[in-house]
N, C-alpha and C positions, 0 to 999 in steps of 0.2 A: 199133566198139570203144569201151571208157571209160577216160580218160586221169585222171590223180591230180586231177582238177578236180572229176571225177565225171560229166564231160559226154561226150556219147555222138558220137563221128564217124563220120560215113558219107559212105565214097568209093563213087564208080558206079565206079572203075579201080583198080588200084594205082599209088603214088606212082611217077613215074619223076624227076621233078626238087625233091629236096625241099630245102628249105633248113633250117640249123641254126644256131638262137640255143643253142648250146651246145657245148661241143667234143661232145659225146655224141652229136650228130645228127649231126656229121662222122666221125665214129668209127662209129657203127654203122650208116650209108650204105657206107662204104667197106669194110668187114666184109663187105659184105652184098652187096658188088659195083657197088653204084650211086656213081658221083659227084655229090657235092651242086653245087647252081648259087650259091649262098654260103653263107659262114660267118661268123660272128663270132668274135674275135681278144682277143690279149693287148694289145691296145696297141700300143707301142713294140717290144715281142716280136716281134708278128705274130703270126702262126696259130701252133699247138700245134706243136712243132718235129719229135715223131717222126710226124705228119701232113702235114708242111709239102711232101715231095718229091711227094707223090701228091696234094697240091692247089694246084700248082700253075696259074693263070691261072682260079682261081675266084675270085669278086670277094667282097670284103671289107665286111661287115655291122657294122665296128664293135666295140666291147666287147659282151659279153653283157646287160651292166646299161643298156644304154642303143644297142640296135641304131639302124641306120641303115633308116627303115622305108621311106623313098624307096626306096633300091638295091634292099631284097626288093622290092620290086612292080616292080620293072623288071625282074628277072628271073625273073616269071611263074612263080613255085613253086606246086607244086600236093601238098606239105605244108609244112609248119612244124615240127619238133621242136627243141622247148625246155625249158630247165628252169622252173617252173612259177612258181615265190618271183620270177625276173626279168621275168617279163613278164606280170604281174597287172594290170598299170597299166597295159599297151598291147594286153592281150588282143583285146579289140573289134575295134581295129584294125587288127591283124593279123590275125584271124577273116576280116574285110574283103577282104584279101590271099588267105590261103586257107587252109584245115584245121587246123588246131592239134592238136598234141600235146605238151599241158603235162605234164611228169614232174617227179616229185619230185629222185629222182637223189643218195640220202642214202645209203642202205644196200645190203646185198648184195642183200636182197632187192626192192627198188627196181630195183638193175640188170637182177635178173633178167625183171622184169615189164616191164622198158622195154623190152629186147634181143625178149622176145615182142610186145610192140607194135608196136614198129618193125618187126619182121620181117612181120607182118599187112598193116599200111599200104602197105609197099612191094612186097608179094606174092612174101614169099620165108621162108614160115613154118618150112618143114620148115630152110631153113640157119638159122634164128635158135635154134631148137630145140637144134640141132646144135652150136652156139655154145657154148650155156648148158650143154648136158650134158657138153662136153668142159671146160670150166672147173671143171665140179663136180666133177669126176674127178680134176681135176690137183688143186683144193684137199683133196681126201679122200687123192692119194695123198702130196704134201708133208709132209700132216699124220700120216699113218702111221710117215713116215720120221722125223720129229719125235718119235714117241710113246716115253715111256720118257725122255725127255733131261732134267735141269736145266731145271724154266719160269724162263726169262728174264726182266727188264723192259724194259719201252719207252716212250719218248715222243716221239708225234710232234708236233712242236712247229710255230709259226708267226708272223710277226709282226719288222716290224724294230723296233719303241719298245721300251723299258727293262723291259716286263714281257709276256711270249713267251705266247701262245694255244697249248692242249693240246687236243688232239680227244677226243672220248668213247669208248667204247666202238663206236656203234651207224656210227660212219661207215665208211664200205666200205674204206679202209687199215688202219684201226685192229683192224676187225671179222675180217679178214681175218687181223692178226697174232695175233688172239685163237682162232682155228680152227688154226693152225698151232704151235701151244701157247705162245707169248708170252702174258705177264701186261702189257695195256696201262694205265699208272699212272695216266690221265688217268679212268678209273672209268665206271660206268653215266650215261647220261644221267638229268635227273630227268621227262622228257616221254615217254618213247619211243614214245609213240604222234604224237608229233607231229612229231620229227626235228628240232626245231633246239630249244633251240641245238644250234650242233655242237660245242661246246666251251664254255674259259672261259679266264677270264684267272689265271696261277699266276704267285706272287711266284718269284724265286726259293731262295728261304728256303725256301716253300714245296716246291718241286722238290729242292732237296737234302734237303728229309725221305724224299721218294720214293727219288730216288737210283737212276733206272731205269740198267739194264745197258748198254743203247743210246740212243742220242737220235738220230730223223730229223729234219731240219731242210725244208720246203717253202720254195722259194726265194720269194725277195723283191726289190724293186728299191731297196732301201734299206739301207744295213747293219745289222747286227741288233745294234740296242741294250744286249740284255740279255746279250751276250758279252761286254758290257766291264764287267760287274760281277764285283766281285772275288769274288765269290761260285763264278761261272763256274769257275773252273781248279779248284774242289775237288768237281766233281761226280764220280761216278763212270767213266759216260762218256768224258767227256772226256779222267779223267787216263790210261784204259786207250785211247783213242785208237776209242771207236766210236762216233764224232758223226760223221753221214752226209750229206748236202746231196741229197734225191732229185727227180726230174725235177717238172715242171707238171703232167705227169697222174696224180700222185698226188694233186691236189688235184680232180682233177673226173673220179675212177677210171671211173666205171658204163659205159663204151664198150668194146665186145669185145676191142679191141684194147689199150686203155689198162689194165683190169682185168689181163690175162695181163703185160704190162709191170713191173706192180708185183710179179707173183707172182714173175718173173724176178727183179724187184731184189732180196725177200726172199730169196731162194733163194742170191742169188749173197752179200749182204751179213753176212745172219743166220743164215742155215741150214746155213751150208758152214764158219764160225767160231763161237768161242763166245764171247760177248760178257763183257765184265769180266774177260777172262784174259789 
């Protein structure tokens, strides 16, 4: 198989211990029925919280941006999945260690090719298939039930300093509220073949010209600077009371479990109310 690197892997077995420099490889391990032998983590967080009961006493790899390469080769993985932008600079050697599967892990359609990958590697194709087709189903029927409604707007937003990061269009939350008839304000990226950036930095001057319907907030461990400007209380959002705070796996969506998570948040946040009323 060829992973977003463009390099070709070839297992004589399927994975049964693979390890995950991303929440993505513990998420679509655990999907898929296999438990990973480590992961990498948030920090001070720890692992990914709605993953956290079903990984328990697997040993911990560190943050993503900077794994712990000792511990993978202590625990003998026989793949690697990862996102592809973090571990550029340690490829080789974790190559050394065992298999790679660098993914991009930006878009919907990113997930979808990763969920097929991963499903190959770990010899469990037809359930990764099975994954993908029922996601596509539940986003096709969301958005039917959507059709016909007042488009919305939205800004998923991020960042604790004084001036908040908006995502683009092509990112897998954002791209997701855009299929389910949401207008997301943060726009087209200008690379889309390249996928990053994934966003940008918006004053908020700027953002009150938008004036999206809803505002989702991706948590932070800092308080979020650009709430104390006085700007803040006159967005629209805000004064109608649908500024949101949504989980960590909104920001690293592409894992089978994590994607359906988000669609539930939409569902139960956006889809069941109408924003700005």
């Amino acid at each position: 198989m060829t992973d977003d690197r463009g390099e070709t892997l070839r297992l004589s077995a399927p994975a049964t211990q693979p390890a995950a420099i991303s929440t993505f490889g513990a998420d679509v391990a655990m999907a898929l029925g296999t438990v990973p032998v480590a992961v990498t983590d948030y920090g001070l967080q720890g692992v990914p919280e709605y993953l956290a009961s079903q990984l328990r006493g697997v040993r911990s790899l560190g943050p993503r941006h900077q794994p712990n390469l000792e511990v993978l080769s202590s625990v003998r993985p026989d793949l690697v999945i990862a996102i592809r932008r973090y571990t550029e600079k340690d490829g080789d050697q974790i190559q050394a260690i065992a298999p790679l599967l660098a993914l991009d892990l930006i878009t919907i359609q990113d997930s979808l090719r990763a969920v097929t990958l991963a499903g190959q590697a770990l010899g469990k194709p037809t359930k990764a298939a099975a994954l993908n087709d029922r996601f596509l189903e539940r986003v096709q029927s969301l958005a039917e039930r959507n059709k016909g409604k007042p488009t919305y707007t939205v800004a998923l937003l991020t960042s604790g300093s004084e001036t908040p990061f908006v995502y683009y269009d092509h990112f897998l939350p954002t791209a997701l509220l855009e299929r389910l008839g949401f207008d997301n304000v943060g726009g087209q990226p200008p690379n889309p073949d390249s996928g990053i950036p994934l966003g940008y930095r918006i004053s908020l001057e700027a953002l009150l010209k938008l004036n999206p319907d809803s505002i989702l907030l991706l948590p932070t461990s800092r308080q979020r600077a650009f709430t104390m400007n006085p700007i803040w209380p006159y967005l629209k959002a805000v004064r109608t009371g649908q500024v949101y705070e949504v989980p960590h796996y909104w920001k690293e969506g592409a894992g089978p479990i994590a994607r359906e998570r988000i669609l539930d948040d939409i569902q139960r946040l956006l889809l069941t109310s109408e924003p700005g009323k």
